[in-house]
C-alpha positions in Angstrom: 16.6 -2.0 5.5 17.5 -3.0 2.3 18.9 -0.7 -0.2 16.0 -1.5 -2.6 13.7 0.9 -1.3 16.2 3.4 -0.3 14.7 5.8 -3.5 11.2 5.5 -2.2 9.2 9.2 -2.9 8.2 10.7 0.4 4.8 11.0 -1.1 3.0 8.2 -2.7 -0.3 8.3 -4.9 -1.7 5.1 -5.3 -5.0 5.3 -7.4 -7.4 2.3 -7.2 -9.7 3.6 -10.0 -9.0 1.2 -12.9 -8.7 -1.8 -11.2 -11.0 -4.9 -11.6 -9.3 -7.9 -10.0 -7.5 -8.6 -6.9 -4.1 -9.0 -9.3 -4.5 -5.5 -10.5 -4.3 -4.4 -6.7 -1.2 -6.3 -5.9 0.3 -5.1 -9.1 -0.3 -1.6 -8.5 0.8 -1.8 -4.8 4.1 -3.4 -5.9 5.0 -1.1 -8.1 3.8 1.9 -5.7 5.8 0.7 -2.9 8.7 -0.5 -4.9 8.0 -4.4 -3.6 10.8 -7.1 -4.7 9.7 -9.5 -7.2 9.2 -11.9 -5.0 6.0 -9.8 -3.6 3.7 -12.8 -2.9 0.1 -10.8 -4.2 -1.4 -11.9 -1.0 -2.6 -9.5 2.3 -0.1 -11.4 4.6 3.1 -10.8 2.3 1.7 -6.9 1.9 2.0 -7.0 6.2 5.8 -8.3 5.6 6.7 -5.3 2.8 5.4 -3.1 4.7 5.9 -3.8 7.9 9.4 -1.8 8.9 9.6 -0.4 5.6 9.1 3.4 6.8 11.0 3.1 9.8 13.4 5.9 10.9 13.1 7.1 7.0 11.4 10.4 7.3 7.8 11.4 6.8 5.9 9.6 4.2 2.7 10.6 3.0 0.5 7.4 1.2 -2.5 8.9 -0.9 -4.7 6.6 -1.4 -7.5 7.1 -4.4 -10.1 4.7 -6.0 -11.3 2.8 -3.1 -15.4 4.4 -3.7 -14.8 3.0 -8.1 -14.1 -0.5 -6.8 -16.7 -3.4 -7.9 -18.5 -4.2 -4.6 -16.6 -7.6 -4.1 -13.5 -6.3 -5.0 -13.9 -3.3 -2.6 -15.0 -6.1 -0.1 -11.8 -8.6 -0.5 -9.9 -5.5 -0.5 -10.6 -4.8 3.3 -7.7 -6.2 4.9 -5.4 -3.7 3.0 -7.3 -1.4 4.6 -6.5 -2.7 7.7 -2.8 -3.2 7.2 -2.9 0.5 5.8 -4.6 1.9 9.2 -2.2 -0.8 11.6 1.2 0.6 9.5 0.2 3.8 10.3 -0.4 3.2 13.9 2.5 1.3 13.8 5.0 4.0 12.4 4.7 7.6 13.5 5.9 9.1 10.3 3.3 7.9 8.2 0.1 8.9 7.3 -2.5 7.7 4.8 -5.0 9.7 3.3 -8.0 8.3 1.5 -9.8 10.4 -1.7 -13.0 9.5 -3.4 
């Protein structure tokens, strides 16, 4: 892996409160995650960041906030993360995603 995320907290708090738009989402998972630039904003490229990512790196603990404060569609087009979140963590037994109101 790629020294880029090599400073990566163990813990991560990603809170989706404020967000409105799909870009706002992206935005704040790119910056959580520590995503190169070249982070396409799209569910397939979130798969490819963070797929491998957490491998053989320790424990990581993903916190994930907001999802309930989401506009109805947004909550709705935001479903595949959700997906990706629960796959990664299947995926990669030293991570674990926790979900608060």
């Amino acid at each position: 892996m790629s020294d880029l995320f090599k400073n990566m907290p163990s813990h991560i708090i990603i809170d989706f409160t404020n967000c409105r738009y799909l870009s706002d989402i992206h935005q704040l998972l790119k910056e959580k995650f520590g995503f190169p630039d070249y982070y396409g904003e799209n569910w397939d490229a979130l798969w490819d960041c963070l797929d491998g990512l957490f491998y053989d790196r320790g424990e990581f603990v993903i916190t994930i906030k907001g999802v309930d404060h989401l506009d109805h569609k947004l909550k709705e087009a935001c479903g595949p993360m959700l997906e990706i979140f629960s796959e990664i963590e299947q995926k990669e037994e030293n991570v674990r995603f926790f979900f608060e109101a």
